[in-house]
C-alpha positions as CSV (number, residue, x, y, z in Angstrom):
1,X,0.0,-23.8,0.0
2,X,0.6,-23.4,-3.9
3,X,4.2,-22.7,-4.7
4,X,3.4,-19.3,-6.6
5,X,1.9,-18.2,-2.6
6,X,4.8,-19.7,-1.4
7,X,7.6,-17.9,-3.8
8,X,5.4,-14.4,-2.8
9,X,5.0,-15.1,1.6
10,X,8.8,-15.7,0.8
11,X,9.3,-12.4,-0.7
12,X,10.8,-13.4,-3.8
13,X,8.3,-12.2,-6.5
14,X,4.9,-11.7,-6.8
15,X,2.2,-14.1,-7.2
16,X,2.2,-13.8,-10.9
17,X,5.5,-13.1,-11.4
18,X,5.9,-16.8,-9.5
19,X,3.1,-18.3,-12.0
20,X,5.8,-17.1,-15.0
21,X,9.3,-18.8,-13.8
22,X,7.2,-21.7,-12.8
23,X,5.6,-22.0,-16.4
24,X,9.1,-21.3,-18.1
25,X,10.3,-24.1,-15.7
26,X,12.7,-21.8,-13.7
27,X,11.5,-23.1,-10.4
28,X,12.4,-26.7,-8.5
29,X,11.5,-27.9,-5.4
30,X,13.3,-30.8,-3.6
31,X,15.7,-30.9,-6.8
32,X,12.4,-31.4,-9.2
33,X,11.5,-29.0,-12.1
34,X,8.1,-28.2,-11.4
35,X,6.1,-26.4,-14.0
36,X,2.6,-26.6,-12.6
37,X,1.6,-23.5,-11.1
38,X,-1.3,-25.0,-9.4
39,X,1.6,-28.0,-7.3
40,X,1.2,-27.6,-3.6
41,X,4.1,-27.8,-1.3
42,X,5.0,-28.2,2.6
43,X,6.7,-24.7,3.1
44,X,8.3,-25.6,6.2
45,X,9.8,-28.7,4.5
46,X,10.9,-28.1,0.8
47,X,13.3,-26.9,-0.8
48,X,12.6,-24.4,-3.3
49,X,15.3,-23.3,-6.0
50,X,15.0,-20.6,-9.1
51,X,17.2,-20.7,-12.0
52,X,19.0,-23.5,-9.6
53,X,19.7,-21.2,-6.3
54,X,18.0,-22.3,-3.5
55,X,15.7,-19.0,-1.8
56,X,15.1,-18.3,1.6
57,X,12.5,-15.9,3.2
58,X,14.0,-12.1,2.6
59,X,14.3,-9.7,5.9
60,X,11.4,-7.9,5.9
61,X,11.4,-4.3,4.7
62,X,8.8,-1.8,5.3
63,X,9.2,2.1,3.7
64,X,7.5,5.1,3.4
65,X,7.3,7.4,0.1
66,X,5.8,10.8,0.0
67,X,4.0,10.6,-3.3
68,X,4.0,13.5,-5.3
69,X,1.3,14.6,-7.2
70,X,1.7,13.2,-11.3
71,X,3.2,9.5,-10.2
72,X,1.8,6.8,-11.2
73,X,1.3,3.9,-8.6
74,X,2.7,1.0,-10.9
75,X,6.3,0.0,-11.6
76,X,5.9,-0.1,-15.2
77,X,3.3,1.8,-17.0
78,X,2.7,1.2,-20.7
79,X,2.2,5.2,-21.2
80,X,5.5,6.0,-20.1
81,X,4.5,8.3,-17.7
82,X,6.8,8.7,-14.6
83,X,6.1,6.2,-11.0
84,X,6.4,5.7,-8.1
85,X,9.5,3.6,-8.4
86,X,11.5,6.6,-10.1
87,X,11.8,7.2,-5.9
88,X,13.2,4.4,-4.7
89,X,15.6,4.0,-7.4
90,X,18.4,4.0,-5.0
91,X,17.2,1.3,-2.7
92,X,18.9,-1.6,-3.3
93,X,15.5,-4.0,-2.2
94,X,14.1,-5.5,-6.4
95,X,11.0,-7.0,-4.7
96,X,9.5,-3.9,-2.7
97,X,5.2,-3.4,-4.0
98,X,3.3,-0.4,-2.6
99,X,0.7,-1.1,-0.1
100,X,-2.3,-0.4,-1.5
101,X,-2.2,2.7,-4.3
102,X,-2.8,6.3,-4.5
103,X,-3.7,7.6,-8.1
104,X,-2.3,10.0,-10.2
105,X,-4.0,12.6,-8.8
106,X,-3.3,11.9,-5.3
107,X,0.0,13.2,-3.2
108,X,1.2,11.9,0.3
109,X,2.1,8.3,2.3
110,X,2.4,5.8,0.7
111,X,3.9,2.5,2.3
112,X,6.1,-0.2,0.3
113,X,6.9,-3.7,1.7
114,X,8.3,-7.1,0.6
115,X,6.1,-8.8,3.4
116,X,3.2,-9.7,1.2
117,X,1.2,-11.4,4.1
118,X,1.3,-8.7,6.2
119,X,0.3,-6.1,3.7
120,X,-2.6,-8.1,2.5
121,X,-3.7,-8.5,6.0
122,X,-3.5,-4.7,6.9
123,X,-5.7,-4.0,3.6
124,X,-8.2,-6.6,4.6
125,X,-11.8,-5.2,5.0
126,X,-11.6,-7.3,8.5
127,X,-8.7,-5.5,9.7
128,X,-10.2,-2.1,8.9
129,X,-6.9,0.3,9.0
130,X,-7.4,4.0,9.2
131,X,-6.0,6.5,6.6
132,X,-6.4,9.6,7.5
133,X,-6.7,12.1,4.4
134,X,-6.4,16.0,3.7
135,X,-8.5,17.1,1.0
136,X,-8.8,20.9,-0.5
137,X,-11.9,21.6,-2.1
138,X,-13.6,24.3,-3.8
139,X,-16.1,25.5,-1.2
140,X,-16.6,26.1,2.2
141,X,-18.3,22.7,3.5
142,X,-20.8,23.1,6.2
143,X,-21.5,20.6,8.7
144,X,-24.3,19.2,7.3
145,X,-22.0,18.3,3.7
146,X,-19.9,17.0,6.0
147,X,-22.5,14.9,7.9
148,X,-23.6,13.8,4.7
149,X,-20.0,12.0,3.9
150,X,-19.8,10.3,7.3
151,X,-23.6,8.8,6.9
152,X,-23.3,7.6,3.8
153,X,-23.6,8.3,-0.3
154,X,-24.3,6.3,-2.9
155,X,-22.6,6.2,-6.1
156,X,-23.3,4.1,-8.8
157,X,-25.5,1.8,-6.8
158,X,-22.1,1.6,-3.9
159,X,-22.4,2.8,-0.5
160,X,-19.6,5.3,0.3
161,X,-18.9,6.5,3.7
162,X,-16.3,8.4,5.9
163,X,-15.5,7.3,9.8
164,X,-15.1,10.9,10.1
165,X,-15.4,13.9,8.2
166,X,-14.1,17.8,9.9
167,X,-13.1,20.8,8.6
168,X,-9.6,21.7,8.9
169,X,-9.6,25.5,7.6
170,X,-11.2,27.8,5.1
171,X,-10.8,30.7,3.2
172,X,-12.7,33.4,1.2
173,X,-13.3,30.4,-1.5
174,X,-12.2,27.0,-0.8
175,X,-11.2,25.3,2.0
176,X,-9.7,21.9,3.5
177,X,-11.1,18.7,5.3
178,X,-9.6,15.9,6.7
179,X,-11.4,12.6,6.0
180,X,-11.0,9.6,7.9
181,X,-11.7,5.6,5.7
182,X,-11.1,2.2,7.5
183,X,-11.9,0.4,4.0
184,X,-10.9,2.9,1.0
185,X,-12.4,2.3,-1.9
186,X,-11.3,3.6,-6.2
187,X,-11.3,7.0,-5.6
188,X,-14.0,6.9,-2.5
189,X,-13.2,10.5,-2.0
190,X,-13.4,11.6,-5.1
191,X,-16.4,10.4,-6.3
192,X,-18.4,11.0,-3.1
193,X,-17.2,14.8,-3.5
194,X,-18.2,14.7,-7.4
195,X,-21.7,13.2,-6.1
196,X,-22.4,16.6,-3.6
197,X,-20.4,18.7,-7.0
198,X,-17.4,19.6,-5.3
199,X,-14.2,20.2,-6.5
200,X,-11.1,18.4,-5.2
201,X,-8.4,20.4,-5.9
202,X,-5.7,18.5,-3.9
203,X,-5.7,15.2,-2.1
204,X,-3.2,14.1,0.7
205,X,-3.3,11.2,2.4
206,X,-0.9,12.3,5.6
207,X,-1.6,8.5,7.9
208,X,-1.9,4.7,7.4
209,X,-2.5,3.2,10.8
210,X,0.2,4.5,12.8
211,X,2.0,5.5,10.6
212,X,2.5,9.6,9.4
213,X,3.5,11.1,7.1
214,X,5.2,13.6,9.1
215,X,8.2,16.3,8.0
216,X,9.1,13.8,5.3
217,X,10.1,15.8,2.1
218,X,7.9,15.5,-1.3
219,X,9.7,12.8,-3.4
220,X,11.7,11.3,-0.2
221,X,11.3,8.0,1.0
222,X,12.9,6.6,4.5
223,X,12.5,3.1,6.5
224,X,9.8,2.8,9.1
225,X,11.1,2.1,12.7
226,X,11.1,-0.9,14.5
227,X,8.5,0.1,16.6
228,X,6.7,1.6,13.3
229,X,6.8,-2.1,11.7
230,X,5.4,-3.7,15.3
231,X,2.6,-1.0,15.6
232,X,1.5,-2.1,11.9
233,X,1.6,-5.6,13.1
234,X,-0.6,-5.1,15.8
235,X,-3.4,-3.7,13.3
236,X,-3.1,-6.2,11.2
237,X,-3.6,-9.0,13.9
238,X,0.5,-10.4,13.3
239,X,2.3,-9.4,16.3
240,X,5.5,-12.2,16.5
241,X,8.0,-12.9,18.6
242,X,11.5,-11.3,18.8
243,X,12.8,-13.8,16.6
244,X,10.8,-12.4,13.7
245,X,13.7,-11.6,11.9
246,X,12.7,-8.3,11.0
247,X,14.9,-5.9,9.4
248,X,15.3,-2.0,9.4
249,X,16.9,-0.4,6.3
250,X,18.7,2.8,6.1
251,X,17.1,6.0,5.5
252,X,17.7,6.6,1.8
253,X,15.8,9.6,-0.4
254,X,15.1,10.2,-4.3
C-alpha cells in the first residue's frame, strides 16, 4: 500500500495529513527518508519512523458525541465558528475523525474513531449502515407524503429515497417523523423535504447501526462498549479475532 494509507490504517494521521510529513521529509521507513508520497511499502515488514520515532498501530478507539445543534462537523473551521471538537477537548486521543458528518443544522449521534478502515468500510455504499433519524416538521404528513419519501424523489436530477419513512407524533401544527437511510446523502433529508415544501424545523439523528443515541446528554460524549465496537464490526463485514487489540476508553463528557 502507499505509505500515506499506511500512516492513516495505522492511526497516526490522516491520509493528507501523511502526504504533508512525507513531503516535508518527516517520515522514514527502514531508516530511509522518504519524501515521495506515492512510495509503496510492505506494512507487515517496514519500519516506519516520523520525526525519527518509530509508530506502531494505535488501540483502536471508538466514541459517541451527542451533537448539539450550531457545531460544525470539522476540527478547524476558517469562520471561527464553534465544532465538534470543542467536546472532546478532554479526551486525551489527537487522531480521533467523526464518522461521517452531521451539518450545522443537524443535532444527535455522531460517532468518532481512529480506525480509519473500519469507518470507511461502515460508510461504504456496499455495507449499507442504517441511521435512523427524527425529524420535526412543519405539517402534519400524511401517509401518502410519507410514501412519497420511501419511493423515491428527485432532486437536482439525484434519486433520493428513505428505507422507511413513519410518523412518530403530531400536533395542532407540526409534527415529527422518523426516517430511516442505509446510504445518506448532503442533506438527503433536507432537500427531499424542501422538494414536497416542508419545513424542517429540527433534525436528530438518534442511531448508527447499532448503535443509540440513548440517555446520553446534549454536548456529552462517552466510549462505545466492547460489544458496541464488535456489533459495528459485524456491519461493516470486519469481525476479528480476540487478539484484535481493541481498546475501550473511559467515559469522559464536555
Amino acid at each position: 500500500m502507499t505509505l500515506p494509507r499506511a500512516l492513516s490504517k495505522l492511526g497516526y494521521c490522516s491520509r493528507t495529513q501523511a502526504e504533508a510529513l512525507i513531503a516535508a521529509g518527516r517520515v522514514a521507513v527502514d531508516g530511509r527518508r522518504i519524501t515521495d508520497p506515492a512510495a509503496w511499502i510492505d506494512l507487515d515488514r517496514a519500519r516506519i519512523a516520523v520525526d525519527g520515532t518509530e509508530i506502531s498501530a494505535e488501540k483502536k478507539l471508538w466514541f459517541i458525541l451527542n451533537k448539539p445543534r450550531g457545531l460544525v462537523t470539522t476540527r478547524d473551521d476558517p469562520e471561527g465558528r464553534p465544532t465538534v471538537y470543542d467536546c472532546l477537548r478532554d479526551i486525551d486521543a489527537p487522531h480521533l475523525a467523526p464518522v461521517g458528518r452531521l451539518d450545522k443544522a443537524s443535532e444527535g449521534l455522531l460517532l468518532f474513531t481512529n480506525d480509519t478502515v473500519m469507518a470507511q468500510a461502515l460508510l461504504d455504499p456496499v455495507t449499507h449502515v442504517g441511521k435512523i433519524y427524527h425529524v420535526q416538521v412543519n405539517r402534519i404528513m400524511d401517509e401518502e407524503l410519507l410514501h412519497r419519501m420511501e419511493r423515491g424523489i428527485v432532486v437536482d436530477g439525484e434519486l433520493l429515497t428513505a428505507i422507511s419513512a413513519r410518523l412518530l407524533r403530531s400536533g395542532d401544527r407540526n409534527g415529527w417523523i422518523e426516517i430511516e437511510l442505509k446510504e445518506g446523502r448532503n442533506r438527503q433529508i433536507r432537500r427531499m423535504l424542501e422538494t414536497l415544501d416542508i419545513e424542517c424545523l429540527r433534525l436528530v439523528r438518534v442511531s448508527f447501526g447499532n448503535i443509540t443515541l440513548g440517555d446520553l446528554p446534549k454536548g456529552s460524549v462517552r466510549a462505545l462498549t466492547k460489544a458496541e465496537i464488535l456489533g459495528l464490526q459485524r456491519q461493516a463485514g470486519m469481525e476479528r479475532n480476540g487478539r484484535n487489540g481493541l481498546k475501550v476508553g473511559r467515559n469522559a463528557a464536555s
